[in-house]
C-alpha positions as CSV (number, residue, x, y, z in Angstrom):
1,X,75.6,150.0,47.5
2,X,79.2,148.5,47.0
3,X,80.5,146.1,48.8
4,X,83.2,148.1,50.2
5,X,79.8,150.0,51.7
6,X,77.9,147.3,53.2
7,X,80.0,146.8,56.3
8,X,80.0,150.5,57.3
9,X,76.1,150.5,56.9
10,X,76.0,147.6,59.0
11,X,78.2,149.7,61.7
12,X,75.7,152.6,61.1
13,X,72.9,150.4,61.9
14,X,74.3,148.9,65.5
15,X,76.1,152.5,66.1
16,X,72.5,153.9,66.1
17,X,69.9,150.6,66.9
18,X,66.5,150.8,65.5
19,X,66.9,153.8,63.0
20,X,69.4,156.9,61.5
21,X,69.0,159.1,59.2
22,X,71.0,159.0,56.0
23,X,71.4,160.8,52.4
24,X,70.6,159.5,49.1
25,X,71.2,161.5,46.2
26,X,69.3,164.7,46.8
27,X,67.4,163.7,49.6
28,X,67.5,162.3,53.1
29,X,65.5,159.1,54.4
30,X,64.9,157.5,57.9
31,X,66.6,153.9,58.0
32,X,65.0,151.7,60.2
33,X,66.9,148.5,61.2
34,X,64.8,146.8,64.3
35,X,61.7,145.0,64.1
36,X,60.3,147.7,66.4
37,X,61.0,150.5,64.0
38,X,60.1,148.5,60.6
39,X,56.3,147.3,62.2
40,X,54.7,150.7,62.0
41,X,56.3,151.4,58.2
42,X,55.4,147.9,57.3
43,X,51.6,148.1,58.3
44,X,51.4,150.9,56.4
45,X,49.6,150.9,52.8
46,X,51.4,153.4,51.2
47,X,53.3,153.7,47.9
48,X,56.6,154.2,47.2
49,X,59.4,157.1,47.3
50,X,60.3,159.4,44.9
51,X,63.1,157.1,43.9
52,X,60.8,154.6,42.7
53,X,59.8,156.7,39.9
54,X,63.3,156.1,38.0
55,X,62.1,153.3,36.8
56,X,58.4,154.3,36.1
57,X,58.9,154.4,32.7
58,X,59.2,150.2,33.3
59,X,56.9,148.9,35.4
60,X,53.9,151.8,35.3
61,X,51.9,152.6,38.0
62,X,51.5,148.3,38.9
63,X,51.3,146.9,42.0
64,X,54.5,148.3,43.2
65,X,54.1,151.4,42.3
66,X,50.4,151.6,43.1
67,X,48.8,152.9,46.2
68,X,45.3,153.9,47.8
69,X,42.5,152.9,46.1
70,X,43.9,151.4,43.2
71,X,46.7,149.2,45.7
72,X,43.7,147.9,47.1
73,X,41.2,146.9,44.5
74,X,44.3,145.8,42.2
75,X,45.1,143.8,45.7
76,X,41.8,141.8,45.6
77,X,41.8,141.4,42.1
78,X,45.3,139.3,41.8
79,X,45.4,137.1,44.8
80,X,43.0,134.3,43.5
81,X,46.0,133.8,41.1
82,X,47.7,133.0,44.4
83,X,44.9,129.6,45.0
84,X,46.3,126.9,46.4
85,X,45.4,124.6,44.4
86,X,46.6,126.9,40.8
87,X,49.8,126.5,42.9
88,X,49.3,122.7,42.9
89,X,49.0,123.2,38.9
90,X,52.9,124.6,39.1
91,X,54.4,122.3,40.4
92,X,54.4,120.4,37.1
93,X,56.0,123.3,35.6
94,X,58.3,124.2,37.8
95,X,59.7,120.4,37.8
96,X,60.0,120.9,33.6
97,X,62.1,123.9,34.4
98,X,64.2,122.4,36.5
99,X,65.1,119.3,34.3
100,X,66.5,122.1,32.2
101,X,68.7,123.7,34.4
102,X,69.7,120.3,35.7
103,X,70.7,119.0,32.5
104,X,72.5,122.1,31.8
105,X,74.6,121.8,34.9
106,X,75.6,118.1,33.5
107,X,78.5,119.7,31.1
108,X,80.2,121.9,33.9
109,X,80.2,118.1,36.2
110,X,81.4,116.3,34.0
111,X,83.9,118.6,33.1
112,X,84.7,119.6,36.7
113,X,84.3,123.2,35.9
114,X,83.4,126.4,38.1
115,X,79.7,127.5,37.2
116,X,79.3,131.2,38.2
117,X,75.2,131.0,39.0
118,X,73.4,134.5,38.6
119,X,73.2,134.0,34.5
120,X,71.9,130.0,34.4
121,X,69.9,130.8,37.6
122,X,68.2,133.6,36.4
123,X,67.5,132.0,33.2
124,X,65.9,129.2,35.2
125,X,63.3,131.3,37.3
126,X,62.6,133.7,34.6
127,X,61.3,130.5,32.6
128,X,59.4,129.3,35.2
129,X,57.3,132.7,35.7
130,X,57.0,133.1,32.0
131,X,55.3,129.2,32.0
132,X,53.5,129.9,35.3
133,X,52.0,132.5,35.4
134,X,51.7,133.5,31.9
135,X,51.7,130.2,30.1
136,X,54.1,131.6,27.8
137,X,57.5,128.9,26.2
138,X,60.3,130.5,25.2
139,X,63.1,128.1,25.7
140,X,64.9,130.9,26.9
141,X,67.6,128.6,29.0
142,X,68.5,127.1,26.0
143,X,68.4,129.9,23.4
144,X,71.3,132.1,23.8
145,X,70.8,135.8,23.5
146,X,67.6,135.8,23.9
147,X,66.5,139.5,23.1
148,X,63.9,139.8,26.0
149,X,66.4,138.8,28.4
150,X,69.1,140.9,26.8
151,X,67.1,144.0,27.0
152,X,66.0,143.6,30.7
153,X,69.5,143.3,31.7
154,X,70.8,146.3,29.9
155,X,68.0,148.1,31.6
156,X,68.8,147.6,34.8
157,X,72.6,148.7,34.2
158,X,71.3,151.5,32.7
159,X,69.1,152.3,35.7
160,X,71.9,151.3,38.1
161,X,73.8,154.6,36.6
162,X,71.0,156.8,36.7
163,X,70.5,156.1,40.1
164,X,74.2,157.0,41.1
165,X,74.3,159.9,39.4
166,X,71.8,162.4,41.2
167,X,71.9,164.9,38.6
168,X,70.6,162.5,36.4
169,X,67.3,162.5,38.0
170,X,65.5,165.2,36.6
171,X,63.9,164.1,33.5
172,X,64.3,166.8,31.8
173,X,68.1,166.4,32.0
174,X,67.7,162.7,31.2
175,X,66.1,163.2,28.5
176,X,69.7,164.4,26.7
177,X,71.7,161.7,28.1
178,X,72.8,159.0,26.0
179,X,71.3,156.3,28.8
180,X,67.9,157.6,27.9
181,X,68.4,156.3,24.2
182,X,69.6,152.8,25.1
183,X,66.6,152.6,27.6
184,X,63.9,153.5,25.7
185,X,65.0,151.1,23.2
186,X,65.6,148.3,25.8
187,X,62.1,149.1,27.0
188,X,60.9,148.9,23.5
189,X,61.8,145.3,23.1
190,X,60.5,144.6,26.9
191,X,57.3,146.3,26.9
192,X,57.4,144.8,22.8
193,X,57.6,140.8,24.5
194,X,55.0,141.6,27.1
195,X,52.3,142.5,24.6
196,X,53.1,140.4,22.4
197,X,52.3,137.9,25.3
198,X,48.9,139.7,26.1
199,X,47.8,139.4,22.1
200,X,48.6,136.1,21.8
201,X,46.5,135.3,24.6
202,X,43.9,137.7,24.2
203,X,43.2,135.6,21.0
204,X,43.8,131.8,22.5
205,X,40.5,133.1,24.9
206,X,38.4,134.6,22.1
207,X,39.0,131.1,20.2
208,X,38.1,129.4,23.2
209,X,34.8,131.7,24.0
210,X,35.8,132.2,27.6
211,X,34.9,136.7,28.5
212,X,35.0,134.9,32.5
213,X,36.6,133.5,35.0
214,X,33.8,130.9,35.6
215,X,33.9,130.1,31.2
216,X,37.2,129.3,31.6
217,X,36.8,126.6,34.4
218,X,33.7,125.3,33.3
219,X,33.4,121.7,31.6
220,X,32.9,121.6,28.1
221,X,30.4,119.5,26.3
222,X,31.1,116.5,23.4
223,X,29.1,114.0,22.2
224,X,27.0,113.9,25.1
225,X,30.0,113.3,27.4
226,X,31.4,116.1,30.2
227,X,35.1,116.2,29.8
228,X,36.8,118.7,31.9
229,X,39.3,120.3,29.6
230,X,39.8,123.8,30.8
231,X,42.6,124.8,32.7
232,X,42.9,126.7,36.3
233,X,43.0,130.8,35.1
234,X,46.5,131.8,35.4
235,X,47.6,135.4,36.2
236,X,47.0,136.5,32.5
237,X,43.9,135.3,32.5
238,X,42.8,137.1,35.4
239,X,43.6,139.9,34.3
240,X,42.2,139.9,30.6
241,X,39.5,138.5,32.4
242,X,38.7,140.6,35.0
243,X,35.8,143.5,35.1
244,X,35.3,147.0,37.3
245,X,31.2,147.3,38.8
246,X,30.3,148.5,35.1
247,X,31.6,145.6,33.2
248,X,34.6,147.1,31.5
249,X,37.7,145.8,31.3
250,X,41.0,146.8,32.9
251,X,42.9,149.7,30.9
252,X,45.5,148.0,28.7
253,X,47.9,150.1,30.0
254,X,47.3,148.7,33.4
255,X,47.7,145.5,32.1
256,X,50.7,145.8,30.7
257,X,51.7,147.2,33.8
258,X,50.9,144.0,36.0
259,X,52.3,142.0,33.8
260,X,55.9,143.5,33.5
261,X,55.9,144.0,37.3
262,X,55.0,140.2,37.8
263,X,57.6,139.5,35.3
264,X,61.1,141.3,37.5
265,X,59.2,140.5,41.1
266,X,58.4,137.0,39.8
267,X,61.8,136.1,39.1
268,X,64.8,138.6,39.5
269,X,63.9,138.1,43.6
270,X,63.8,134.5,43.4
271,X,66.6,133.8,41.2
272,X,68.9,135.4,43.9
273,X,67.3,133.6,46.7
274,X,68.3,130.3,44.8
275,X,71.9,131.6,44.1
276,X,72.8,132.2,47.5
277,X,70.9,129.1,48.9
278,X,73.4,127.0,46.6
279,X,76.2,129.1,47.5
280,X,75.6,128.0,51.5
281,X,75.1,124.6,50.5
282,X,78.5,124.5,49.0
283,X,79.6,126.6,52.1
284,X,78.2,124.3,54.3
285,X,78.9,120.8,53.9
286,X,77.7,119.3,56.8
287,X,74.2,121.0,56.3
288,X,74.0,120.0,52.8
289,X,74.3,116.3,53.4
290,X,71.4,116.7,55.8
291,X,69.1,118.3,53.5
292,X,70.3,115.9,51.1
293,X,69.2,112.9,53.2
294,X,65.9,114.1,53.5
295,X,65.2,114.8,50.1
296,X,66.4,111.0,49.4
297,X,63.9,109.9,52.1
298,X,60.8,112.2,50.8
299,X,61.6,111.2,47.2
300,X,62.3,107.4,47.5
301,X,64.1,106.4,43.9
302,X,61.7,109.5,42.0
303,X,63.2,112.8,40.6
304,X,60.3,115.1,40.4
305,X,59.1,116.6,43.7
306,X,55.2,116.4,44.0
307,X,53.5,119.9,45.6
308,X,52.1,118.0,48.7
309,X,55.6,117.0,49.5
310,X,56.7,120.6,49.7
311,X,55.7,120.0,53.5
312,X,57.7,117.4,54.2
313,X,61.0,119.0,54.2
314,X,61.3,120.7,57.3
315,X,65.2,120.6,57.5
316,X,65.1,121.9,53.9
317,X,62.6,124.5,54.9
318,X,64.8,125.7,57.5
319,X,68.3,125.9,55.5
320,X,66.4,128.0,52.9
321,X,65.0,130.3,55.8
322,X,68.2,130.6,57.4
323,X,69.6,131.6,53.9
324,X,66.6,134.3,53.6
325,X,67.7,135.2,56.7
326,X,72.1,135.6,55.8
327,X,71.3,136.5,52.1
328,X,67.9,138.5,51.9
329,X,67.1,138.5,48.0
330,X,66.0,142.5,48.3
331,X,68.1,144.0,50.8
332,X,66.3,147.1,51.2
333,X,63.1,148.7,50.8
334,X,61.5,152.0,51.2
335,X,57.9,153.8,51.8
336,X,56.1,157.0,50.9
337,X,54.9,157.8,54.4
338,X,51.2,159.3,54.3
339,X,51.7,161.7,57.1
340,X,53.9,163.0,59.8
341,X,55.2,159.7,61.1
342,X,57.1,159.5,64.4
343,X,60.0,156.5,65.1
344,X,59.7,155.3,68.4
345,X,62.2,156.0,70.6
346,X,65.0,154.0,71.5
347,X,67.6,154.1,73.8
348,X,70.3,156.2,71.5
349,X,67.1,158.9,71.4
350,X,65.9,161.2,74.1
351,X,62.9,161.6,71.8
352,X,60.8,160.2,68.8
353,X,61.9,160.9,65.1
354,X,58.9,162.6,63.1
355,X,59.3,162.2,59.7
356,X,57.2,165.0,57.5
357,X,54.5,164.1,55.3
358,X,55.1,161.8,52.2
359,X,58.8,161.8,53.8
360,X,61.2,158.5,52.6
361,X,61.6,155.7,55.0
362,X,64.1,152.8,54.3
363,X,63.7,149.4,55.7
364,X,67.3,147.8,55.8
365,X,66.4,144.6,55.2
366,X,69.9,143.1,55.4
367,X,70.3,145.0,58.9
368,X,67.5,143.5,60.2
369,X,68.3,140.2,59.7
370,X,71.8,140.8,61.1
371,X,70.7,142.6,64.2
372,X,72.3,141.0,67.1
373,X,69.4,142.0,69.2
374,X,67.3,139.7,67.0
375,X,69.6,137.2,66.0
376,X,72.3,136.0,68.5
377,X,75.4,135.4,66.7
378,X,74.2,137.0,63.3
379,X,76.7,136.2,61.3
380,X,76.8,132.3,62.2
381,X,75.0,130.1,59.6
382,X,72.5,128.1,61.4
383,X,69.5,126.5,60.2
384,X,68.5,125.4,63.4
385,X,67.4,129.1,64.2
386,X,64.0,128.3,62.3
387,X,62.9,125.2,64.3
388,X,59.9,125.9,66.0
389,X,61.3,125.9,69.6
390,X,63.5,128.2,68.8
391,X,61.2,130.4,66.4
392,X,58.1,130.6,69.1
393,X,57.9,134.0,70.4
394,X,59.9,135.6,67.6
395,X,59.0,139.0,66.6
396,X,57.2,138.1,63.0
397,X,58.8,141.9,61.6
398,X,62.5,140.5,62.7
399,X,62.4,137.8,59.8
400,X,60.8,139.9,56.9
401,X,62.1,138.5,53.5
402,X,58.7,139.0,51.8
403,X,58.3,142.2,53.2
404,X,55.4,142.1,56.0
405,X,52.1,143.8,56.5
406,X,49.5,144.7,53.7
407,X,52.0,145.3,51.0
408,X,53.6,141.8,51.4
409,X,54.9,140.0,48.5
410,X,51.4,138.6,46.6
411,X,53.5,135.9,45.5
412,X,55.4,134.3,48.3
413,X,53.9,131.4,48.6
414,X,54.5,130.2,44.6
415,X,58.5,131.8,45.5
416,X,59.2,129.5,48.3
417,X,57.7,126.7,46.8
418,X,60.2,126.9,44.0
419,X,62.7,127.8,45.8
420,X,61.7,124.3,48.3
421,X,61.4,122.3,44.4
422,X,64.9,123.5,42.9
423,X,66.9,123.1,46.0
424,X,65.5,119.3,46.7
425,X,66.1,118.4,42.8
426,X,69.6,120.0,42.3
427,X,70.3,117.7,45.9
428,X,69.0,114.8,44.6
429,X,71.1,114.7,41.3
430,X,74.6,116.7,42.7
431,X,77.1,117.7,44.8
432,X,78.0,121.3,45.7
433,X,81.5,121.8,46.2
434,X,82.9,125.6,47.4
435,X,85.4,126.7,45.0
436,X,88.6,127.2,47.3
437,X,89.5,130.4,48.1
438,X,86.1,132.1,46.6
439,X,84.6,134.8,48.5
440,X,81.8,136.3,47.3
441,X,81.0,140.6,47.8
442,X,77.5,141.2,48.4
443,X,76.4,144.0,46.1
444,X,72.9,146.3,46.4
445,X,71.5,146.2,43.1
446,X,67.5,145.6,42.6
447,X,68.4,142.7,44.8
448,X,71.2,141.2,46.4
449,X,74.3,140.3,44.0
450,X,77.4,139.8,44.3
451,X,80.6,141.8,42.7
452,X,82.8,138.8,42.0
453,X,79.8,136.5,41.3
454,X,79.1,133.3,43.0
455,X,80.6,130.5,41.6
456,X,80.6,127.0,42.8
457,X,81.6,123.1,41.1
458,X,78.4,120.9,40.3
459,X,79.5,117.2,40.8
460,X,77.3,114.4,39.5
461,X,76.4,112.2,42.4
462,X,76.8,108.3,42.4
């Protein structure tokens, strides 16, 4: 979606409140906007559309692609990677990452240059996923060209154009395009980097005898002295780890699957969240200084921000909400409904929409959060929306940046916690300045972008 487009779906959405009906490509969809209408889709199980399939050949049949049986038990099977305290472990990490990105930033300061984020920021979260949740250093925000990072990017160009171009679809026709070359050999370096990451570990846990969860966290014995020198099983480990009721192991297909869906949802998502969070920082002056003041008071003369402090930022807590809110990371979302679904009426309906078995229904996110039924005033910035006065009685499907229901992201949780640690650390060390006349154009891609970029001046603090 362009950004010349954005502002007529918007008009769509408050033309016809709670849902219309719209085309995409060779098929139509229902496109629910209202808490009321996104609920029932949201609570439901389900797997994806049709156009979820166009990229397939990417992430497999993972957790986003998964559904029934399989959704489920692959459900169970990942959230202890979710523990609070492995998310304690993190925080370490996270703060490493950051001193990166921070002392990147330094140049452009000093300098008194315009940094446009998406590139350094995505850099950033995509080495703190890679260290997190796969133990894997890459250096990759120092190393230019990295080829893993190279190739993900020219896939999702490459699946941006498939997706405008209907005809395109088919496989069979894809097949002859020139696109389908430079993708499979993107995905050959991608998938390449993700198994390389699976061997390499795959060995470190044969070396270290651990074929369970409970080897891995036990003690080990030396000279007659317990010293606890295993580590909390990350989300590799889990899954190398992890057996079915006979004691096999999980396909290595479906590993590979988990682990290059973890790798886009674990850091594509949250890289945008923290781009547009410092873009309204810049915006908003008066709310930055705030946040700012806080972090100075929870930190007290240290740099690193401890997990247990994550709590005590509530101003923080709610700028970053409010920006969840403005500048939702994944815009839109849509559902494989398992049967003949109806939409509830509304007041532009004399009657319920039913939409046929395994029918598309797409949750406009960005809508949502800019429905003036929901949100008085949607398109005023104000953290102050997320205090909780003023949040008690909210509809929970009215604020929905993780998604909601069943099918809610695993990982939100870890996501807002680095999104909380970034934010108070870049604070702490600079000011954000708005480049003058900068406007950014919110673009649809896998998540929210911009056209133009988003660029803003980094200004060493005294």
């Amino acid at each position: 979606m362009t950004p010349k487009q954005v502002p007529a779906m918007l008009d769509l959405a408050r033309k016809f409140p709670k849902v219309h009906i719209a085309w995409w490509g060779p098929t139509w969809s229902a496109v629910v906007t209202h808490s009321d209408t996104i609920k029932p889709v949201l609570r439901s199980t389900e797997g994806k559309p049709f156009t979820y399939d166009l990229f397939r050949n990417w992430l497999g049949d993972g957790l986003l692609h998964s559904s029934g049986k399989k959704w489920h038990k692959r459900r169970r099977l990942l959230t202890p990677a979710f523990h609070y305290e492995i998310l304690k472990g993190y925080q370490k990490v996270t703060n490493q990452c950051t001193d990166v990105f921070l002392d990147k930033m330094s140049q452009p300061a000093k300098d008194g240059t315009t940094v446009d984020l998406f590139a350094d920021v995505s850099l950033l979260t995509l080495d703190v996923i890679l260290r997190c949740a796969f133990s894997h250093e890459t250096a990759c925000q120092t190393t230019p060209n990295n080829p893993y990072i190279t190739a993900l990017y020219r896939y999702f160009d490459l699946f941006m154009d498939r997706v405008k171009a209907p005809w395109l679809y088919s496989d069979w026709i894809w097949q002859f395009s020139g696109n389908a070359r430079e993708t499979k050999a993107a995905l050959s370096v991608i998938h390449g980097t993700a198994k390389s990451v699976i061997a390499k570990r795959r060995a470190e846990l044969a070396d270290a005898k651990s074929s369970t969860i409970e080897e891995l966290l036990a003690p080990s014995e030396k000279d007659d002295t317990i010293t606890t020198t295993k580590r909390y099983p990350d989300f590799l480990d889990i899954l190398l780890l992890s057996r079915d009721e006979t004691g096999a192991p999980l396909p290595e297909q479906d590993i590979l699957d988990e682990v290059n869906t973890f790798l886009f949802e674990g850091h594509d998502t949250t890289a945008s969240g923290l781009v547009w969070i410092m873009y309204a920082l810049a915006k908003y002056p008066e709310f930055q200084e705030l946040a700012r003041k806080e972090v100075d008071g929870v930190l007290d003369g240290k740099t690193e921000l401890e997990h247990d402090e994550l709590g005590k930022l509530p101003f923080t807590t709610m700028f970053v909400k409010e920006c969840l809110r403005m500048y939702p990371p994944v815009p839109l979302i849509s559902r494989r409904l398992p049967a003949t679904f109806q939409i509830p009426n509304t007041p532009t309906l004399p009657s319920s929409i039913p939409v046929p078995e395994g029918g598309q229904c797409d949750m406009f996110i960005y809508a949502l959060h800019h429905d003036p039924t929901l949100w008085p005033n949607p398109s005023e910035f104000d953290p102050y929306r997320f205090t909780p006065e003023n949040s008690a009685g909210r509809d929970p499907y009215a604020f929905v940046p993780f998604s909601a229901g069943p099918r809610n992201c695993i990982g939100q949780n870890f996501a807002m916690g680095e999104l909380k640690t970034v934010t108070a650390r870049v604070l702490k060390r600079f000011e954000l300045v708005e480049e003058k006349g900068f406007e950014p154009k919110p673009l649809f891609r896998f998540v929210l972008r911009s056209e133009n970029g988003v660029r803003i001046v980094f200004k060493e603090r005294k």
